[in-house]
C-alpha positions as CSV (number, residue, x, y, z in Angstrom):
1,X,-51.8,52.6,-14.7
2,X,-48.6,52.6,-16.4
3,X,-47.6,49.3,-19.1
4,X,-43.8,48.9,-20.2
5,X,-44.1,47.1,-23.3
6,X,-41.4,45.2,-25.4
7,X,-40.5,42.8,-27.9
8,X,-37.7,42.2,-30.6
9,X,-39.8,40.3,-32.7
10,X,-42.7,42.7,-33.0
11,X,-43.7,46.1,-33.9
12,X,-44.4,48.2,-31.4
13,X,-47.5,49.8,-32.6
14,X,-50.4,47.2,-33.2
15,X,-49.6,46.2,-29.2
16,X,-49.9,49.9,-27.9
17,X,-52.8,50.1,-30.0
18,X,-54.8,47.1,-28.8
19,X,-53.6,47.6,-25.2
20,X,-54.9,51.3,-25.1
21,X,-58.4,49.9,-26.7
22,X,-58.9,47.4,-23.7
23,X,-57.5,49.5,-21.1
24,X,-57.7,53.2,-21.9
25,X,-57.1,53.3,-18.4
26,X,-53.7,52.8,-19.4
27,X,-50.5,54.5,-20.2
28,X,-48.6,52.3,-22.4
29,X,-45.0,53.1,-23.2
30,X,-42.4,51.1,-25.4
31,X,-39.1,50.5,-23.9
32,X,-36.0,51.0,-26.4
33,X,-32.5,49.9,-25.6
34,X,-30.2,52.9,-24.7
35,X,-33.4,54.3,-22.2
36,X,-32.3,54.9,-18.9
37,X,-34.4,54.8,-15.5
38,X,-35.0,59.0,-16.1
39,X,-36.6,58.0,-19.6
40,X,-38.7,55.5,-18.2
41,X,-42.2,55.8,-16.2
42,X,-42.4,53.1,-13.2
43,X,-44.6,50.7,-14.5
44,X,-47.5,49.0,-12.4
45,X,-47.2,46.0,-15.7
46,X,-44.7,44.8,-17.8
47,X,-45.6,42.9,-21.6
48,X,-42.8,42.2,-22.3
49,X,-40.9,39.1,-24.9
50,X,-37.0,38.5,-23.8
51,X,-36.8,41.5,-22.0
52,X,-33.0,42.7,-21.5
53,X,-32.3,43.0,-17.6
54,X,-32.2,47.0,-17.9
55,X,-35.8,46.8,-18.6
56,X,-36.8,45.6,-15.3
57,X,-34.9,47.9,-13.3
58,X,-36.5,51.0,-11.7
59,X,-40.2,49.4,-10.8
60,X,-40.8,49.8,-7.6
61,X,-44.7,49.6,-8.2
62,X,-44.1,46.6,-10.5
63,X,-47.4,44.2,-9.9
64,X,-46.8,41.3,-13.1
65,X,-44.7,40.6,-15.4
66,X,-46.6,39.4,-18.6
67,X,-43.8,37.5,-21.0
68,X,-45.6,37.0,-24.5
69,X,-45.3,33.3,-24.8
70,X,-46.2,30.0,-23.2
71,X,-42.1,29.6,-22.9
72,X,-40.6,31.0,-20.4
73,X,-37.2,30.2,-20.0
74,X,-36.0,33.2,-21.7
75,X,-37.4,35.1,-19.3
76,X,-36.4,33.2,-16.4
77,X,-32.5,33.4,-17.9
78,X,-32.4,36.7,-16.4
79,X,-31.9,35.4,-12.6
80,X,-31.2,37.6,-10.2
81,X,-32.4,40.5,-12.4
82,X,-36.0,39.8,-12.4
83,X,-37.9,41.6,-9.1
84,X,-38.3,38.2,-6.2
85,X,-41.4,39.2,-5.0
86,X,-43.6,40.0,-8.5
87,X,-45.0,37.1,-10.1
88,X,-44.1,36.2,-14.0
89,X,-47.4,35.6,-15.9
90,X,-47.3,33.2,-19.2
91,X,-50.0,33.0,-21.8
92,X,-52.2,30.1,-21.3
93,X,-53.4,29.7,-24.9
94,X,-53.6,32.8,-27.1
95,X,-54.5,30.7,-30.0
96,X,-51.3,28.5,-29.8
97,X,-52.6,25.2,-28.8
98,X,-54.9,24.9,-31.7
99,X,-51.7,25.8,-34.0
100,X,-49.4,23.6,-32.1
101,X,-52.5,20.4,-32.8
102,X,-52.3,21.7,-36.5
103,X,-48.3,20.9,-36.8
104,X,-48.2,18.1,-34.9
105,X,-51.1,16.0,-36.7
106,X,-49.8,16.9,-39.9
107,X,-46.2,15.7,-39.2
108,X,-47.6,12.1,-37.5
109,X,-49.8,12.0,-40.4
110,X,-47.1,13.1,-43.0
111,X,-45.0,10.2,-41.6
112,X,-47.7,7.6,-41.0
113,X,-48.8,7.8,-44.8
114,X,-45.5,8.0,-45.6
115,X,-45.1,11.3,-48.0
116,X,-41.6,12.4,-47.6
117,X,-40.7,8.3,-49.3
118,X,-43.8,9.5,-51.9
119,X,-42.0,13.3,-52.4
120,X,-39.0,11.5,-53.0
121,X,-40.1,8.8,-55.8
122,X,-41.8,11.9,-57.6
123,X,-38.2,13.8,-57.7
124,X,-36.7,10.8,-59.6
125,X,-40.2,9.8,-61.5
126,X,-41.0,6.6,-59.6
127,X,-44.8,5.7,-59.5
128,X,-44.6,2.9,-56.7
129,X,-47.3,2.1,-54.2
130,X,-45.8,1.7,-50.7
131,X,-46.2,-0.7,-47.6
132,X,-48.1,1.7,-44.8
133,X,-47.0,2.1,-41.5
134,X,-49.6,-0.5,-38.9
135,X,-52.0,2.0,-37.7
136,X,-52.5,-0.6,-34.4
137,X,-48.8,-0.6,-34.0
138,X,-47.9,3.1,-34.4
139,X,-47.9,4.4,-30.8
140,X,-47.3,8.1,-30.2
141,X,-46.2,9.3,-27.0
142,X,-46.8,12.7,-26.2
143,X,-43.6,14.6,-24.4
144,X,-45.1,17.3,-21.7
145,X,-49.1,16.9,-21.1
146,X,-49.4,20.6,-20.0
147,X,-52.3,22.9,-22.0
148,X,-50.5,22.7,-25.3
149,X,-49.5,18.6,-24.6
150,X,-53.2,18.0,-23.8
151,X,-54.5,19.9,-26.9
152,X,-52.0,18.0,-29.1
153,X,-53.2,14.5,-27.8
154,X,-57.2,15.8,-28.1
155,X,-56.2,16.4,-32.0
156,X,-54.4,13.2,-32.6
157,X,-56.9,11.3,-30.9
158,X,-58.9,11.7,-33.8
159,X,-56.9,10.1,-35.8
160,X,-57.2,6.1,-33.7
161,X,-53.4,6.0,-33.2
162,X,-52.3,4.2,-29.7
163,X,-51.7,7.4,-27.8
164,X,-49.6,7.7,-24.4
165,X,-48.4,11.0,-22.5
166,X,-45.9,11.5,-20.2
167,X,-45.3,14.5,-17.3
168,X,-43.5,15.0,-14.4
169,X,-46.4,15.0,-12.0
170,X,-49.1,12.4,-12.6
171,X,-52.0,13.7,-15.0
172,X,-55.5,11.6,-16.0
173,X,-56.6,12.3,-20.1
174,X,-59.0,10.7,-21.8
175,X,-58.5,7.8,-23.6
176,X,-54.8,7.8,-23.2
177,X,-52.2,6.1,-21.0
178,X,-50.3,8.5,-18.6
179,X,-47.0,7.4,-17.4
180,X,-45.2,10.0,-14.8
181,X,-41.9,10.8,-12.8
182,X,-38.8,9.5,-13.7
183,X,-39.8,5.5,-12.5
184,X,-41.8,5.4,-15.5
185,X,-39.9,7.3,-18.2
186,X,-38.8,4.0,-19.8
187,X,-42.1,2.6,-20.4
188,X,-43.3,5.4,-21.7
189,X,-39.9,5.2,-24.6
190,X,-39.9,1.9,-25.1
191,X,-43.4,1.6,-27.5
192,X,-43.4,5.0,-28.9
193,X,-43.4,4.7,-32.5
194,X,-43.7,8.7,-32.8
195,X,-42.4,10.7,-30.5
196,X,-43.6,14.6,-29.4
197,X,-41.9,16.8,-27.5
198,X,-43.6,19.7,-26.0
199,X,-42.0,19.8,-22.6
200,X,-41.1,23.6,-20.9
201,X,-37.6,24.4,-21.1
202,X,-36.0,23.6,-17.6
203,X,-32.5,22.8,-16.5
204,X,-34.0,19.1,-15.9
205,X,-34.9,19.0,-19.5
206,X,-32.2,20.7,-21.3
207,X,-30.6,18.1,-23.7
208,X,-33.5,15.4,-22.6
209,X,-33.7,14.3,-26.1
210,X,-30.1,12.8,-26.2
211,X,-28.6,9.5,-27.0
212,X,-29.3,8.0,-23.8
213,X,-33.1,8.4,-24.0
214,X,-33.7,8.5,-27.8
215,X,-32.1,4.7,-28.2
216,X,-34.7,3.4,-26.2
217,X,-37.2,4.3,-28.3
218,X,-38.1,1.4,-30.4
219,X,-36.5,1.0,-33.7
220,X,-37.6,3.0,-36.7
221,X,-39.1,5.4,-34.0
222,X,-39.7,9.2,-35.5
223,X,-39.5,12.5,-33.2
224,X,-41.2,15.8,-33.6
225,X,-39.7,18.4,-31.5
226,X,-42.0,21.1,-31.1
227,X,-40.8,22.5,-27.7
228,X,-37.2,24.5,-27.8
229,X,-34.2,23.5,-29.6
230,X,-31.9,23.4,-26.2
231,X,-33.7,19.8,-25.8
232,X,-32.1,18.2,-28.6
233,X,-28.7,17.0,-28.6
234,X,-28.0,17.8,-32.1
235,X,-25.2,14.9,-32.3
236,X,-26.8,12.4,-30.6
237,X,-29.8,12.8,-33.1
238,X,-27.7,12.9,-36.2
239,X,-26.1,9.8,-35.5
240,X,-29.3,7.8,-34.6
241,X,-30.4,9.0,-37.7
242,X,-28.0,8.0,-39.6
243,X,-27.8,4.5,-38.4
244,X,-31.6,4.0,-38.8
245,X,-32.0,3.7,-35.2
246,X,-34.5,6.6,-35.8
247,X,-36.5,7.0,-39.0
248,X,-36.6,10.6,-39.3
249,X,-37.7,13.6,-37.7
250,X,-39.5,16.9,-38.0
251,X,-37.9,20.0,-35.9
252,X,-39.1,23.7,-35.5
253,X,-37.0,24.7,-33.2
254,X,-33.2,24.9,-33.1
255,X,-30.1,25.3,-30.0
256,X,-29.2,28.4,-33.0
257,X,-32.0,30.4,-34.7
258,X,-32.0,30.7,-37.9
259,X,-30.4,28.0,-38.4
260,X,-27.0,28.4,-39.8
261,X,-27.0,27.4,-43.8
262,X,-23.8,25.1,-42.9
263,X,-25.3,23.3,-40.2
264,X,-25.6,19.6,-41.0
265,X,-29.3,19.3,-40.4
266,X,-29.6,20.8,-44.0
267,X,-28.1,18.1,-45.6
268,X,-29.9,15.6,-43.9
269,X,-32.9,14.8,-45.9
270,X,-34.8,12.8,-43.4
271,X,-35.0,15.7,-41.1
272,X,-38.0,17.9,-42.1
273,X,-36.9,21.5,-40.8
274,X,-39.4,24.5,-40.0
275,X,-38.5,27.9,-38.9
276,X,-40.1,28.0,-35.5
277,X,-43.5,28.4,-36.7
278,X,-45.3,25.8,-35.4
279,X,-47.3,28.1,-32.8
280,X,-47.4,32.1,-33.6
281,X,-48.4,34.2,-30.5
282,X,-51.4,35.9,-32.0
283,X,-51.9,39.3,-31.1
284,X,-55.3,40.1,-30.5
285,X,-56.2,36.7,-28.4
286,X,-53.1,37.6,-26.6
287,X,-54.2,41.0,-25.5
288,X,-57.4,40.2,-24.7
289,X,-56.1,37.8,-22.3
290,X,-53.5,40.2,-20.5
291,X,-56.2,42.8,-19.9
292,X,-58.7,40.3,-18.6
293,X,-55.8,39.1,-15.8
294,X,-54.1,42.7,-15.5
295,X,-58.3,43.5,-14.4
296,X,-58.4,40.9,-12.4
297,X,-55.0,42.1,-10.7
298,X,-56.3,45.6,-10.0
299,X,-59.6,43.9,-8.4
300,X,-57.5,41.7,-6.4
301,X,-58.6,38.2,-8.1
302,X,-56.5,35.2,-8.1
303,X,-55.2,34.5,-11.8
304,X,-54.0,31.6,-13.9
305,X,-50.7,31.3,-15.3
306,X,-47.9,32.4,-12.7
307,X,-44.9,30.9,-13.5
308,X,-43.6,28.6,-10.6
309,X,-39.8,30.0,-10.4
310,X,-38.9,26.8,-8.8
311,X,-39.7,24.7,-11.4
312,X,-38.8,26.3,-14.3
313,X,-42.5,26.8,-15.9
């Protein structure tokens, strides 16, 4: 069995090492720009995080591609370049959707109690008690109820907030309100208080989060964008921002990353900014979770997690 393994934003080694422990079966090889086909053993499996389109050439034995990430748009960029016929696996979880809950809870809760007023007073040495938000009153409406959506709302659950989730097909949580499909987008907007998105990447969704849809969110409304930066439309935001049509909001990922120092989401102090951290692929969980399908592969089992080309996720 032959693995093709890559990533930009990884060290090679830890991966080969873990992969060769759960399948010493295995030949694991790290591709490296500049390789050509004659460099290259065909792979049966590709592990691979944005994989440049040479990579993918030359596997005639190909079986999966495994892309190192829930997200999988970056993979799916590469079109006509990606073999039709051999289905793109995502991870389901690796430890993600726990992190993701983590992020998320503590920016509804940083807002809810109101710290980032509180940080502010302590800059400039103001002790002053201030009005909270309504707990009964502050709805928050989760953006994309896939596995890392439905984690999120099990987490602030917890917490007795009004919660609501929308998705594109129609999905029953507990002890939430589901709204679904375009008919009830609207509804969904027009009481959340706190708004997450966590949606795929898609080119349905790109720019979702623009004027249009962020003005009918109620007044005073917050968003935490969690998902990819292409969602936003950086403008749009500003400006709602600015004329208190939104409160605030808290974004790890950005159209741009890093973040340029110029960019004007710096110098906005209502915009809480994190370098895409909010969910780190972790590498153990991960591995263990590409051997078990690349097994179940080899012994002809069905698996979880094959991206639907079609839809973008």
């Amino acid at each position: 069995m032959q693995i093709l393994f890559y990533s930009p934003d990884n060290k090679p080694e830890p991966w080969l090492a873990g992969l060769s422990q759960v399948l010493p079966q295995a030949r694991v090889q790290v591709w490296q720009h500049g390789m050509g086909t004659a460099d290259v053993l065909p792979a049966d499996y590709i592990v691979a995080w944005k994989p440049p389109a040479a990579m993918l050439a030359g596997h005639a034995g190909l079986k999966a591609v495994f892309n190192l990430g829930a997200g999988v748009d970056a993979i799916l960029q590469l079109g006509a370049a990606l073999p039709p016929n051999v289905p793109i696996v995502r991870l389901d979880d690796a430890g993600m959707a726990v992190q993701m809950a983590e992020y998320v809870s503590y920016a509804i809760l940083r807002h809810f109690r109101r710290f980032d007023d509180y940080e502010a007073q302590r800059r400039v040495g103001i002790w002053r008690p201030l009005r909270p938000h309504d707990k009964h009153n502050f709805t928050v409406g989760i953006l994309g109820l896939g596995v890392l959506g439905s984690r999120i709302a099990r987490a602030v659950q917890h917490f007795g907030f009004p919660l609501r989730g929308w998705s594109r097909s129609r999905k029953d949580l507990p002890d939430m309100t589901c709204f679904a499909g375009e008919e009830e987008l609207d509804d969904f907007l027009q009481s959340s208080q706190v708004l997450v998105c966590i949606l795929p990447l898609t080119a349905e969704t790109t720019q979702i989060l623009s004027r249009s849809m962020l003005e009918k969110l109620p007044k005073g409304a917050y968003l935490i964008n969690v998902a990819r930066g292409a969602h936003v439309a950086e403008s749009d935001l500003l400006a709602l921002i600015k004329s208190e049509h939104l409160a605030g909001a808290t974004l790890d990922v950005f159209r741009t990353e890093a973040l340029p120092p110029q960019h004007p989401f710096w110098q906005e102090p209502r915009i809480d900014i994190t370098p895409h951290i909010a969910a780190l692929t972790l590498r153990e969980e991960s591995i263990r979770q590409i051997a078990e399908k690349i097994q179940a592969l080899e012994q002809g089992e069905p698996i979880v997690g094959i991206v639907d080309r079609s839809k973008g996720y």
